[in-house]
C-alpha positions in Angstrom: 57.6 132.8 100.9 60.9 134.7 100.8 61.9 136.4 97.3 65.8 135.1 96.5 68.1 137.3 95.4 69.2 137.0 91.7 72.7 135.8 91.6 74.8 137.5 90.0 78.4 136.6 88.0 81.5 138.8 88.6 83.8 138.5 85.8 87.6 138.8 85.2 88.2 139.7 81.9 91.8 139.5 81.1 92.9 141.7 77.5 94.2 145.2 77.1 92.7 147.3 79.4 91.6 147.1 83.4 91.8 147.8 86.8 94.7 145.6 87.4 97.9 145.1 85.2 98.9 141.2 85.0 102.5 140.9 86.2 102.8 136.5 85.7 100.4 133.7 84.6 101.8 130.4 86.4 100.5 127.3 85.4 100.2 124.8 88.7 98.2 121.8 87.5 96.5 121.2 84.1 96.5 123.4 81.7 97.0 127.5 81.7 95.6 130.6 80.4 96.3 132.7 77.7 99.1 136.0 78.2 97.2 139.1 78.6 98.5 142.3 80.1 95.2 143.5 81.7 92.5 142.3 84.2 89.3 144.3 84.1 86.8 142.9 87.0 83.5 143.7 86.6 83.8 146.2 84.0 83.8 146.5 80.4 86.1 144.9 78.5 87.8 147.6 75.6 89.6 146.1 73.0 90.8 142.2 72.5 89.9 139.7 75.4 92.2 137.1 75.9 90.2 135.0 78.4 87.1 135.6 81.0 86.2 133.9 84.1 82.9 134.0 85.7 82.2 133.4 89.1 79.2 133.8 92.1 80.0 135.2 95.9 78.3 132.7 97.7 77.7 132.1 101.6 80.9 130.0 103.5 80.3 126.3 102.2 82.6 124.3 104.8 83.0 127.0 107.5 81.3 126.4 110.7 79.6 129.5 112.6 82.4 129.7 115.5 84.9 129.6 112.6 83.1 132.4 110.5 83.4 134.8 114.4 87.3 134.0 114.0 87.7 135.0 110.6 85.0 138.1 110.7 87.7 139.4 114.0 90.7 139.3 111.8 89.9 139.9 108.3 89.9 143.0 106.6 88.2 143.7 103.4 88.8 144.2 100.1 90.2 147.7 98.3 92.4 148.7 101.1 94.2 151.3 99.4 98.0 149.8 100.9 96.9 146.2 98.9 98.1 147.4 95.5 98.8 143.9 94.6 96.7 140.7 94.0 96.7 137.3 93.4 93.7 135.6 91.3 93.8 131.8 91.7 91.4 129.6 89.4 90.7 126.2 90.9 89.1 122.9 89.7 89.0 119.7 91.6 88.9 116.1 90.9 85.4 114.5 89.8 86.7 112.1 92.9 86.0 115.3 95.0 82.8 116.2 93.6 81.5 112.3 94.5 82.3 112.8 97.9 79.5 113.8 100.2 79.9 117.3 102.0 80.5 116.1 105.1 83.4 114.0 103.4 85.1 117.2 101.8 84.5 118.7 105.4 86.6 116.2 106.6 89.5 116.5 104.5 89.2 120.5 104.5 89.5 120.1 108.1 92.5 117.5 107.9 94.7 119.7 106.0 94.3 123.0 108.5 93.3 124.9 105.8 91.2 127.5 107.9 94.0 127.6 110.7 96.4 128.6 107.7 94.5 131.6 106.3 94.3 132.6 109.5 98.1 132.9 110.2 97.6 135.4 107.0 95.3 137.8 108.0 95.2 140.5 108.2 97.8 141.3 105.9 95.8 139.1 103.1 92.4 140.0 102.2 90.1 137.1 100.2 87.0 136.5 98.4 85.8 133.2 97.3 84.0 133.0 94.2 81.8 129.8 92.9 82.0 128.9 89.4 81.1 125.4 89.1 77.7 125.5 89.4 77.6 128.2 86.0 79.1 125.8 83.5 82.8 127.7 84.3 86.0 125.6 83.6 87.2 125.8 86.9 85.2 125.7 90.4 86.5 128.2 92.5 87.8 131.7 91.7 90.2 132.8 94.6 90.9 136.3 94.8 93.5 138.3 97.7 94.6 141.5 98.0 97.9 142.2 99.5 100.5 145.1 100.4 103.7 144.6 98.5 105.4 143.6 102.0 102.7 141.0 102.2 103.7 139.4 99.0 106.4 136.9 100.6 104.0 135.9 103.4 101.1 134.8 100.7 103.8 133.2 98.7 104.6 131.1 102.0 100.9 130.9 102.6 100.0 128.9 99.0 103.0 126.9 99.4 101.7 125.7 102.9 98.2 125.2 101.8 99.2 123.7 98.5 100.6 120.5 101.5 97.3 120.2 102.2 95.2 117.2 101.8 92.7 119.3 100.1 94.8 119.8 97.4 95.6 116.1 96.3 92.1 117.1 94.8 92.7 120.0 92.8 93.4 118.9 89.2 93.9 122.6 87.2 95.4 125.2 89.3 96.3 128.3 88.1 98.3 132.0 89.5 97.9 135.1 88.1 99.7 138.1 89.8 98.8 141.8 89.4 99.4 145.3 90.2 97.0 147.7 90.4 97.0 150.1 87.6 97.3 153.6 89.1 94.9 155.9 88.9 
């Protein structure tokens, strides 16, 4: 018998102080967030929270192993020093989603070229999915990119083509929350 890993939460704490200042809160579907000026991920929290978010790095849910070699040749990581910018993106879908059977979801994630999108992105955008539904969270998914400030305009086009997607007839709360890294 294998021992599991403890999962463990990273959290976005929006409120005065963090790593990242909070340039526009955009409400897409449902409702929004409170204004705050800060994000602080992973880290303490100083002063007044306005909101947190709590999410789980999982393995790739709906990518299949031949699409995980694509995106592990043209994806960069995270903290690039050039990606002072960022882009977290809150999620929930539909309880119609959630009845569907994975295979089903697969099938509509594959329908709307979601993959094939992010692609066309990269490497200029860096991403990390983070789970939330399964920790009593209001939304499901945490989406979190990192960017160069000349990158901004392509990841604008990017959501706006993935947002056509049929995935998306799904989402019911959709939030976007820029920032700028606070300088050191």
């Amino acid at each position: 018998m294998t021992e599991r890993t403890p999962i463990t939460l990273s959290r976005f704490a929006a409120g005065d102080a963090g790593q990242w200042q909070i340039t526009s809160i955009r409400e897409f579907r449902g409702g929004s967030l409170p204004s705050a000026r800060f994000l602080a991920i992973d880290s303490p929290q100083t002063g007044n929270t306005a909101w947190t978010l709590r999410g789980a790095g999982s393995n790739l849910r709906y990518t299949t192993a031949a699409e995980r070699v694509l995106l592990q040749a043209k994806q960069e990581g995270l903290g690039r020093p050039t990606s002072t910018r960022a882009a977290l993106l809150p999620i929930r879908k539909s309880a119609e989603w959630w009845a569907m059977a994975q295979d089903e979801r697969r099938a509509v994630y594959e329908r709307g070229s979601h993959l094939p999108i992010g692609l066309d992105y990269l490497p200029g955008v860096a991403r990390k999915l983070y789970h939330s539904r399964d920790h009593g969270e209001p939304f499901d998914f945490l989406t979190w990119f990192e960017f160069a400030p000349d990158q901004e305009t392509a990841f604008d086009h990017m959501l706006v083509r993935l947002r056509t997607c049929a995935e998306w007839e799904y989402v019911d709360r959709e939030i976007d929350i820029r920032l700028t890294r606070v300088s050191d």
